[in-house]
C-alpha positions in Angstrom: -42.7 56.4 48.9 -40.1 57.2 46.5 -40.2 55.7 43.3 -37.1 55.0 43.1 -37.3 52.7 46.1 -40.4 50.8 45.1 -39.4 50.2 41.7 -36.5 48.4 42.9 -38.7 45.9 45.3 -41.1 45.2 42.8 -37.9 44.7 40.0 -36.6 42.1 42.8 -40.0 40.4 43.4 -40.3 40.0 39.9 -36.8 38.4 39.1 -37.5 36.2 41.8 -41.0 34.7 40.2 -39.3 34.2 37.1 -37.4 31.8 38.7 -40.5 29.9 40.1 -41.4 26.3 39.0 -44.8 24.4 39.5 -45.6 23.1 43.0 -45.5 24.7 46.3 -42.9 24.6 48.9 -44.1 23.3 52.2 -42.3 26.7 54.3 -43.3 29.5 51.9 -43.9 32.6 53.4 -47.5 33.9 51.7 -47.4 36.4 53.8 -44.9 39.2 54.7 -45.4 39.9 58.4 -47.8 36.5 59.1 -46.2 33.1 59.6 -48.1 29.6 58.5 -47.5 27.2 60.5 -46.0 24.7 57.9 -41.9 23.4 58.4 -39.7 22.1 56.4 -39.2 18.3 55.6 -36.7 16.8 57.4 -33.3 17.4 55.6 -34.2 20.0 53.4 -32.3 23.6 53.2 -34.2 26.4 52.2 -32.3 30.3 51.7 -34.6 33.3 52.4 -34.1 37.1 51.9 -36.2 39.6 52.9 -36.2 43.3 52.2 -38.1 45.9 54.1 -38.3 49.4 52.7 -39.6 52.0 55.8 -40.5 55.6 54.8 -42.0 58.5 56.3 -42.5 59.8 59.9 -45.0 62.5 59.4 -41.6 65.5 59.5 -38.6 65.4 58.0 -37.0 63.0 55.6 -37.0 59.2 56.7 -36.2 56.5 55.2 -34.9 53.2 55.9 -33.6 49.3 54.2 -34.1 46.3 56.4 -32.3 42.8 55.4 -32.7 39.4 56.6 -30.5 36.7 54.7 -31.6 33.1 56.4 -30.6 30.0 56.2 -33.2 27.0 57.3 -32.9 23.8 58.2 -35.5 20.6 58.6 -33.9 18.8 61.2 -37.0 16.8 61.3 -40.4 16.4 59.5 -41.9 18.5 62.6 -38.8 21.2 63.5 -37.1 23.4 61.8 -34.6 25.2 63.0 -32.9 28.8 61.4 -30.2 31.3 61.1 -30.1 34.8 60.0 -27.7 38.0 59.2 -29.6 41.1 59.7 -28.4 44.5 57.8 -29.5 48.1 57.3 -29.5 50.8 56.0 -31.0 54.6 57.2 -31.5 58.4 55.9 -33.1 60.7 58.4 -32.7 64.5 58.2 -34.9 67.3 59.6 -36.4 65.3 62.6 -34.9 65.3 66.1 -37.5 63.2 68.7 -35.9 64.1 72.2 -34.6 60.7 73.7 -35.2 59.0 70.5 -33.9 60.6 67.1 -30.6 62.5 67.3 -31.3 64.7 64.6 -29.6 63.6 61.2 -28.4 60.3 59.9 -27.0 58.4 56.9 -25.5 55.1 56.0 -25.5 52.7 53.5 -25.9 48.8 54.1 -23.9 47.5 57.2 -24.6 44.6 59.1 -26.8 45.2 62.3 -27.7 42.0 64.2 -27.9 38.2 63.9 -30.9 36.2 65.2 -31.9 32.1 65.9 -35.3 30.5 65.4 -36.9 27.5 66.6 -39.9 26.1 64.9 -41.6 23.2 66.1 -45.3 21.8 64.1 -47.8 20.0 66.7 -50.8 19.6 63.8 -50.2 20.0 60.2 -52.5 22.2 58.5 -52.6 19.6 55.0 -52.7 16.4 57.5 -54.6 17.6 60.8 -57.2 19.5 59.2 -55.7 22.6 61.6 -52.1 23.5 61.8 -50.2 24.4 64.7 -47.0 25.2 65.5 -44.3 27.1 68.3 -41.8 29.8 67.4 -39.0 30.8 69.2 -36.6 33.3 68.1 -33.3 34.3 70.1 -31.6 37.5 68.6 -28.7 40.4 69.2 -28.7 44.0 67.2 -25.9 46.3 67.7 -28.0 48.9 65.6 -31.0 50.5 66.6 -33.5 49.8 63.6 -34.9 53.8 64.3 -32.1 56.0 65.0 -29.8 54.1 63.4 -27.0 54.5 66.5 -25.2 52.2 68.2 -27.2 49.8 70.7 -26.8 46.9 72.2 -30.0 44.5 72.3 -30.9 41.3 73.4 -34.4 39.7 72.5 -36.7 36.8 72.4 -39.8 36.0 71.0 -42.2 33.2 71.4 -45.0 33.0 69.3 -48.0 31.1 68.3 -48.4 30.1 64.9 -52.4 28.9 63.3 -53.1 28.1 59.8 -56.0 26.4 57.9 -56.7 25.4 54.2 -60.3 26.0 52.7 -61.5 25.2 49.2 -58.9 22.5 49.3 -55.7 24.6 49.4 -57.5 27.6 47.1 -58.2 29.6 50.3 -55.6 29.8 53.0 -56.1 31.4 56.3 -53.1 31.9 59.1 -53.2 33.7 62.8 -50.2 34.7 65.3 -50.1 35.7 69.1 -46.8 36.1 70.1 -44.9 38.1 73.3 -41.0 39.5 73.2 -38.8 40.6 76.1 -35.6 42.4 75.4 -33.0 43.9 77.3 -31.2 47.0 75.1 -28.6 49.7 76.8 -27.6 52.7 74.0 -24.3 53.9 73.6 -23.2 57.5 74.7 -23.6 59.9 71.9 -20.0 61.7 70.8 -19.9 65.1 72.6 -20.2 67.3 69.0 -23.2 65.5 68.2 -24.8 66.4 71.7 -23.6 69.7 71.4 -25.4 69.8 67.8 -28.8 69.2 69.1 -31.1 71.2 71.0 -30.6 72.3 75.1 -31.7 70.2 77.4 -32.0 66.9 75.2 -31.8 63.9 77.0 -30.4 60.7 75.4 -30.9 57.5 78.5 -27.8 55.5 78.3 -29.4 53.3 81.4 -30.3 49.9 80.2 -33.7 49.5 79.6 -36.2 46.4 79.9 -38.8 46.2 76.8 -41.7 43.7 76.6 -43.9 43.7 73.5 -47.3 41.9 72.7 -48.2 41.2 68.9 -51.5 39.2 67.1 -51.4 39.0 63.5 -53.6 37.6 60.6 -53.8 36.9 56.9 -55.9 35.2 54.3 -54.7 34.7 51.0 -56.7 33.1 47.6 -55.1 31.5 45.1 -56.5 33.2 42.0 -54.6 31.2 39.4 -51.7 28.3 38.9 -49.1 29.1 41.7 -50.6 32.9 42.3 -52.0 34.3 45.8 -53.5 37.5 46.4 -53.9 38.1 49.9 -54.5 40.7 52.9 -52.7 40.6 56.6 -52.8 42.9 59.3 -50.6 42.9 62.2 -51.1 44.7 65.8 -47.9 45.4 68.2 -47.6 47.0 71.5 -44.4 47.8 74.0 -44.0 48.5 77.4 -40.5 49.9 78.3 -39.1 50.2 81.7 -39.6 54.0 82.5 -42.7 55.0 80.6 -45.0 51.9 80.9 -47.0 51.2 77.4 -44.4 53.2 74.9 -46.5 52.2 71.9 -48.9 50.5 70.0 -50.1 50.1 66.3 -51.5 48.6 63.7 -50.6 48.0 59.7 -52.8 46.3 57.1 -52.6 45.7 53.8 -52.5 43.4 50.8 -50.2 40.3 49.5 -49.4 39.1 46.4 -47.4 35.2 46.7 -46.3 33.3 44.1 -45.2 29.8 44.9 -43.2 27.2 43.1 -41.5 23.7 43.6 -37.9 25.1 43.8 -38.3 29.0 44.5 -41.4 31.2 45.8 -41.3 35.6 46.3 -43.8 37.4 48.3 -45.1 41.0 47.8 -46.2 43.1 50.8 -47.5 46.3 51.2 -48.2 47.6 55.1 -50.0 50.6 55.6 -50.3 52.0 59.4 -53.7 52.8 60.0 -54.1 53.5 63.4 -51.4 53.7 66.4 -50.8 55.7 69.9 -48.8 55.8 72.9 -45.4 58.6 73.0 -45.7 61.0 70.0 -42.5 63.9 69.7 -43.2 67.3 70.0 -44.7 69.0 66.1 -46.1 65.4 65.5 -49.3 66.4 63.4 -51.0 63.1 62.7 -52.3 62.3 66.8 -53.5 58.9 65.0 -50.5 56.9 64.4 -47.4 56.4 66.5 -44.2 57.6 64.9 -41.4 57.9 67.0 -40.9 53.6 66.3 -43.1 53.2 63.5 -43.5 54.9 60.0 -46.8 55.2 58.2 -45.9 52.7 55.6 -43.6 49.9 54.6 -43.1 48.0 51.8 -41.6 44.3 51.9 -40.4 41.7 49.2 -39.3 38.1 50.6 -38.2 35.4 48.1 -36.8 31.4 49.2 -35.3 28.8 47.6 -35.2 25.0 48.4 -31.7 23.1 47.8 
C-alpha cells in the first residue's frame, strides 16, 4: 500500500476518536466488514462514513477509494431503517483482464450508486443473552466498483446478523450469513477505446444475473476505557449467469474500535489470504482471485449520534 494512502486513513480514524466521549453507542460498527446485531433507539439519528482504500491486483498499478455517507434512523426500539450515497474513486494502468478490465483508468471522487437498508432486532444481545437480527439492503450503482465503467446494477441482500457479549461486554463476539442477487447490464465501450485494446477482446454488453453467498465473523476485546482490538474474517462467493461460480475468497485481519456516547471510528485492515475461481491471463499468484478482488484493503468507518 502506498503510504501516502494509509497515512491519510489512519489521520481520519484518528480525528474521529478525538471526538469520542464516554459510553458506547448502541449501533457502533466494531467491526469493518462484520455487522452486530444491535439497532438504534427509537428516534435517534446516527451519520456514518466509511472509507475503503483497495490496492494491488498482482500486475499493474491498481488502486481504488470507496465511500459510503449514511444516514440512520430508529424508527423503533427494534428497526432501524437507512440511506446511503455511495462514491468512488479508481487508478488502473498496465492491466487489461479480457471481459473485465479495459486496460487504463483514472478518476477522482464521483458519485456511483445509492443503497436502502432494513434492519430489524428479534433478541437483543445486552437483554436476550443472544442477539439477533434481519438485514435487508436494496441498492443501484451506475459504476462498476472494478473497472470503473459505466454499469448499470441492481442488488439485494439479505443477511443474518449474530452477536453475543462475554465477560460482561469486555469480550464481544458477532457472526453473518447472508445471500445477494443482482441484475447488472454494462455499457458499450467507445469505439477508440476498443480499438486501443488487444484483438479479439470481448466486452459482454448482455445483461447478466449475479448471485453471491457470504459468512463472516469477528471477536473483538475491549482492552481499555472505550478501546477494542479485534479480528474478522469474511468469505464471499458469486455465481454469474454464463460462467457458473465466478469467484470466491477470503480476507482476514485485525480491528481496532473505539467507542464513545456521541461519536465512535473503526480501524480495519483486510488481508486476502486465500481465493479462486476466473484468474486473467499472466496472473502469477494461482491462490487468490483478482480479477474482483485485490490482495488487501484498508477501511476506516466513524458515526455520530444526533
Amino acid at each position: 500500500m502506498k503510504l501516502k494512502q494509509l497515512t491519510i486513513l489512519i489521520l481520519i480514524f484518528g480525528l474521529a476518536s478525538t471526538y469520542l466521549s464516554s459510553n458506547a453507542l448502541a449501533d457502533e460498527s466494531l467491526f469493518g466488514y462484520v455487522k452486530g446485531a444491535e439497532t438504534l433507539p427509537k428516534g435517534s439519528w446516527e451519520f456514518d462514513q466509511s472509507l475503503t482504500y483497495r490496492n494491488d491486483k498482482g500486475s499493474g498499478d491498481y488502486s481504488a477509494w470507496d465511500s459510503k455517507t449514511e444516514i440512520e434512523y430508529g424508527v423503533t426500539d427494534r428497526f432501524t431503517a437507512s440511506g446511503y450515497l455511495k462514491m468512488q474513486s479508481i487508478d488502473m494502468s498496465g492491466l487489461v483482464v479480457d471481459g473485465y478490465l479495459p486496460g487504463d483508468k483514472d478518476y477522482g471522487m464521483r458519485p456511483s450508486g445509492a443503497e436502502a437498508s432494513f434492519k430489524y432486532n428479534f433478541l437483543s444481545p445486552a437483554k436476550d443473552d443472544f442477539g439477533l437480527a434481519g438485514y435487508l439492503s436494496l441498492g443501484y450503482d451506475w459504476l462498476d466498483k472494478h473497472s470503473g465503467q459505466d454499469k448499470d446494477k441492481y442488488s439485494i441482500e439479505l443477511e443474518l446478523l449474530a452477536q453475543k457479549y462475554f465477560m460482561e461486554g469486555q469480550l464481544i463476539w458477532a457472526g453473518n450469513v447472508g445471500t445477494g442477487a443482482a441484475y447488472a447490464k454494462r455499457d458499450k465501450l467507445s469505439d477508440s477505446r476498443m480499438a486501443s485494446l488487444p484483438a479479439g477482446y470481448e466486452w459482454p454488453t448482455d445483461p447478466e444475473m449475479e448471485i453471491e453467498l457470504k459468512a463472516g465473523t469477528g471477536l473483538s476485546y475491549r482492552f481499555a476505557p472505550n478501546w477494542f482490538i479485534g479480528a474478522e474474517a469474511l468469505y464471499e462467493t458469486e455465481f454469474e449467469t454464463e460462467v457458473g461460480q465466478e469467484r470466491w475468497s477470503m480476507f482476514a485481519g485485525p480491528s481496532l474500535h473505539y467507542g464513545g456516547k456521541d461519536w465512535w471510528a473503526t480501524l480495519t485492515w483486510f488481508k486476502q489470504v486465500k481465493g479462486g475461481g476466473e484468474k486473467y491471463e499472466g496472473q502469477h499468484d494461482n491462490d487468490l482471485h483478482l480479477i474482483e478482488k485485490t490482495e488487501q484493503e484498508i477501511r476506516v468507518k466513524f458515526g455520530i449520534e444526533f
